[in-house]
N, C-alpha and C positions, 0 to 999 in steps of 0.2 A: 236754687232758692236765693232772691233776694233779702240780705239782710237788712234792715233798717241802719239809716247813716248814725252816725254819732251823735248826740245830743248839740245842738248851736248853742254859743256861747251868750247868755243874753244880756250880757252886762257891755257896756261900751269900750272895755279893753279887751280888747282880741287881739290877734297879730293879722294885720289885712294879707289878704292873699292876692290882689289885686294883681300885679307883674306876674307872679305863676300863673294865674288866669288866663294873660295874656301871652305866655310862652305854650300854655297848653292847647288854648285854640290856636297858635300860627299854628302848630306842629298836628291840630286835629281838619285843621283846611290843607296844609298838605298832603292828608292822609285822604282828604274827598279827590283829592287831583291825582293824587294815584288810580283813586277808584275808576275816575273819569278819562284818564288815560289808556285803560282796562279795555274801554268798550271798543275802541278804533284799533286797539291791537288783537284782538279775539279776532273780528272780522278782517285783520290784514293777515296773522296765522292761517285763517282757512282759506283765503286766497291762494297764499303762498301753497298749501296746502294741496290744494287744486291746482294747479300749474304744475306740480310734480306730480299729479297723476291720482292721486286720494281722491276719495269723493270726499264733493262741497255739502252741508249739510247746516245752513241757518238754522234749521229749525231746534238742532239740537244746540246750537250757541245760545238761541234768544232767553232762555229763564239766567244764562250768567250773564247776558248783557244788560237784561233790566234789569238784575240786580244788584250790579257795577253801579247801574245810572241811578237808583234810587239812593245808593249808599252816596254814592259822589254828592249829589243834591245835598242830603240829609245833613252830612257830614260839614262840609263848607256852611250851612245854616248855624249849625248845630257850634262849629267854631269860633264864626263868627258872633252867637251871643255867647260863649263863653269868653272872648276878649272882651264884652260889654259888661261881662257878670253880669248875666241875668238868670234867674232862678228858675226860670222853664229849662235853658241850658245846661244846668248842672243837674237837674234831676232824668234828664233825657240822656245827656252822656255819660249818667251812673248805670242806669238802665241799659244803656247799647253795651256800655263797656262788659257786665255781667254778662248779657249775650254772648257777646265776643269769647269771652272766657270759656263760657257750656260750650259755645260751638269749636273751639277750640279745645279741647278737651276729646272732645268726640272727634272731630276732626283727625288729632294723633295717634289716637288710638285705631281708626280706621287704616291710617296709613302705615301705622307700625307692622297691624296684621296682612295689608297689600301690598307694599313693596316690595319683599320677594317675589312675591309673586308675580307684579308687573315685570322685573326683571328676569325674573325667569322666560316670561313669556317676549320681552324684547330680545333675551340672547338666542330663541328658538327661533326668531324670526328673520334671525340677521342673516344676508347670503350667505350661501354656501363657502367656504374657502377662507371666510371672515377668523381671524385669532379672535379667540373668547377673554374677556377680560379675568386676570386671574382675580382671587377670590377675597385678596385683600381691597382688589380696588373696590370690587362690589362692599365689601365691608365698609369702606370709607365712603362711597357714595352715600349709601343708607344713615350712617352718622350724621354726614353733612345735613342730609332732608332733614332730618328730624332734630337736628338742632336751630336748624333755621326756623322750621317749626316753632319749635320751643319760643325761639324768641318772637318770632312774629303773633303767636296764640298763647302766650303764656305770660312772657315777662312784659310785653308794652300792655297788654288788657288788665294784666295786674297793677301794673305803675296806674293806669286810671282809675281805677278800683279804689286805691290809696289815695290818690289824689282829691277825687270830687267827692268823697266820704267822710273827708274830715271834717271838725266840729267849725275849723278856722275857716277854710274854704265856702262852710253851705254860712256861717255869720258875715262873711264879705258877701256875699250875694245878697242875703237877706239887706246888710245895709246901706247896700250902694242901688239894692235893686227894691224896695220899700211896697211897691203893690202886687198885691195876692195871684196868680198868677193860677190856669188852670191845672197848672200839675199839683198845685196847693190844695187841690181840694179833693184829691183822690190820695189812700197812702199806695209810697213806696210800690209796696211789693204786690197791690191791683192796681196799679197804673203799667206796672209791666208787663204784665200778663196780657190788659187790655189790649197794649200797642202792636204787643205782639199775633195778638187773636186780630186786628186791625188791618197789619201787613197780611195778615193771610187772606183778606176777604178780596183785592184787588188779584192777588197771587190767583186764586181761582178761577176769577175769569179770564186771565191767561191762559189757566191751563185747557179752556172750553174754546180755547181760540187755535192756542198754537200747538196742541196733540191734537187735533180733531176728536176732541171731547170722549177720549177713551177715559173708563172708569172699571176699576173693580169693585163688583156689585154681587157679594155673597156666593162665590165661587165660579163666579163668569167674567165676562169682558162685556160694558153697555160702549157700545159705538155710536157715531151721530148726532145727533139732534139733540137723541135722547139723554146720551150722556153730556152735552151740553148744557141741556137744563138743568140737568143734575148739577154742573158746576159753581151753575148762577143761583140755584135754589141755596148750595153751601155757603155760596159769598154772600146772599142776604141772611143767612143764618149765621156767620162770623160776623157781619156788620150789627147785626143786630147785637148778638151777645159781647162785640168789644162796648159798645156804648152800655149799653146794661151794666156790666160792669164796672165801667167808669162812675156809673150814678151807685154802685154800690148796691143792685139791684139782685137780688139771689135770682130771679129769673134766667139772668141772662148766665149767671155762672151755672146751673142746671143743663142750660142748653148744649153750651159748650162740651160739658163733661157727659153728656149725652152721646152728641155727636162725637164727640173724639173717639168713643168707648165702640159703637157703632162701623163708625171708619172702619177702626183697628180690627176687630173681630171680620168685617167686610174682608180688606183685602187680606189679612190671614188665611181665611178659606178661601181666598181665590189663588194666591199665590203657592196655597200649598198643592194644588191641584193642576196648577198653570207653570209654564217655565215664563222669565224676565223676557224671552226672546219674542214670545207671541203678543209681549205690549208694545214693544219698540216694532215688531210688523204691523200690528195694527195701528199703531202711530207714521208709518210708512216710513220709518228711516232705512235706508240706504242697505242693503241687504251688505255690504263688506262692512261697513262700522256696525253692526248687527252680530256677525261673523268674530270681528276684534272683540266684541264684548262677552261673548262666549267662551272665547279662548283664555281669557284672562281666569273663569270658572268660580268666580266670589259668589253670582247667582244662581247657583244649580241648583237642584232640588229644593227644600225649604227654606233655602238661606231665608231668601225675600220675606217670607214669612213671620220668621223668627224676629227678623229685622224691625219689620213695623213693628211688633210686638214692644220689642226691646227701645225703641225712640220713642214710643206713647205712655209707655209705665213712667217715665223721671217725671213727662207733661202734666199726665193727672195727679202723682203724688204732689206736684205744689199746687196744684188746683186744690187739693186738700188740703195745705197750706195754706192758704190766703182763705178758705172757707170762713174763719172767723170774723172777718172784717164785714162779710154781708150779714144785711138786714133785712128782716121777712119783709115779701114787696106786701 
């Protein structure tokens, strides 16, 4: 849930925020050149990767590497007008920073419940003859992640959170940055939802490219063409409903909450029915990293099921959320 910022200050004494501004974008552009440094080391890892005998496997890189490359982009923009204080910037880096946060949040909690068990499955794998690390080290390993964690999904998405939420921050923008800008004309919390319904419509037809447009479809697997079109029919139906929304248009929030609800119940029954391994074969990856995904055992029986379930209930409860803001088209 996006809260709404703090009230701006409207009177002409405020304390300007000007210099944090510009401390917060250097340090939101060096965070795009991490992003962008991301994508040429994914693909030197699985080189390297490959050279030692692993199979090579683009296909399963490409959704983190466009999404390194979008963030890198994004992010250096997104920086670079908050050194300018401009009010599409702070409304856009309150919104990603929220992001950041949910997915952070979900993030830890995935890895708290997986990291045993990764580990268990690296110490099963190591040769024969190999000393086992004793049990404190595995103990201190697991701190370390998930402190590092912590701060990387927790304390800097909150420092921003704080930061472009205050009433001081959004009145320096307002008065340095004086024309109405299009994030002005949508609130807060359907403007995020939009961008986000937005990023997913591109995100689809990726995935009608690069899995060979496998889909679960009501307890089965659509392959081909067919699930292809299926992809590009959802991306025009997310394109559609992020701008609908944006104009504050209840249509397009109908859609969405349609189609979300649909999805979910879709791959539900197919996942409960199907194992994780017959989508990654019929997306043809590489039968040993098929194999490695297995052994790990997070997707066995209805995990997967459960799963979509449990990531689309928080989606539609703020979609219930924001319901207020629309107006009968």
């Amino acid at each position: 849930m996006l809260p709404p910022t703090e009230p701006a200050d409207s009177s002409n004494d405020f304390r300007d925020r000007k210099t944090v501004l510009v401390v917060f974008g250097i340090l939101t552009v060096l965070m795009g050149g991490f992003c962008a440094l991301m994508v040429p080391l994914m693909f030197w890892s699985q080189t390297m990767a490959a050279k030692a005998g692993a199979p090579q496997n683009l296909q399963m890189m490409m959704p983190g590497m466009a999404i390194y490359g979008g963030l890198a982009v994004a992010l250096v923009w997104l920086g670079i007008g908050s050194m300018m204080a401009r009010r599409w910037a702070r409304a856009l880096l309150l919104i990603f920073s929220w992001g950041w946060l949910v997915m952070g949040v979900i993030s830890i909690g995935m890895m708290a419940f997986m990291l045993p068990h990764i580990m268990e499955t690296a110490h099963a794998a190591a040769p024969p003859g190999q000393p086992a690390l004793p049990a404190s080290a595995n103990t201190l390993v697991m701190v370390i992640s998930m402190l590092i964690m912590g701060v990387m999904f927790l304390l800097l998405p909150g420092a921003w959170i704080l930061f472009y939420r205050s009433r001081y921050v959004k009145a320096t923008c307002e008065a340095r940055d004086p024309v109405v800008r299009w994030t002005d004309r949508c609130p807060l919390p359907v403007l995020a939802i939009s961008l986000w319904v937005a990023w997913g419509a591109p995100m689809m037809l990726f995935m009608a490219v690069a899995y060979k447009g496998v889909v679960p479809v009501f307890g089965t697997f659509v392959v081909g063409p067919l699930g292809s079109a299926l992809y590009v029919l959802f991306a025009l139906f997310w394109g559609y409903s992020a701008w609908a929304m944006y104009k504050l248009d209840r249509r397009g929030w109908w859609l969405i909450v349609i189609c979300l609800s649909l999805f979910s119940i879709s791959a539900f029954m197919t996942y409960s029915r199907h194992e994780i391994s017959e989508l990654y074969t019929l997306m043809e990856f590489p039968k040993e990293q098929i194999a490695q995904i297995e052994k790990l055992g997070f997707f066995k029986g209805q995990t997967m099921a459960w799963m979509t379930l449990a990531c689309t209930v928080p989606i539609l409860a703020y979609l219930l959320y924001v319901r207020k803001y629309f107006v009968r088209s």
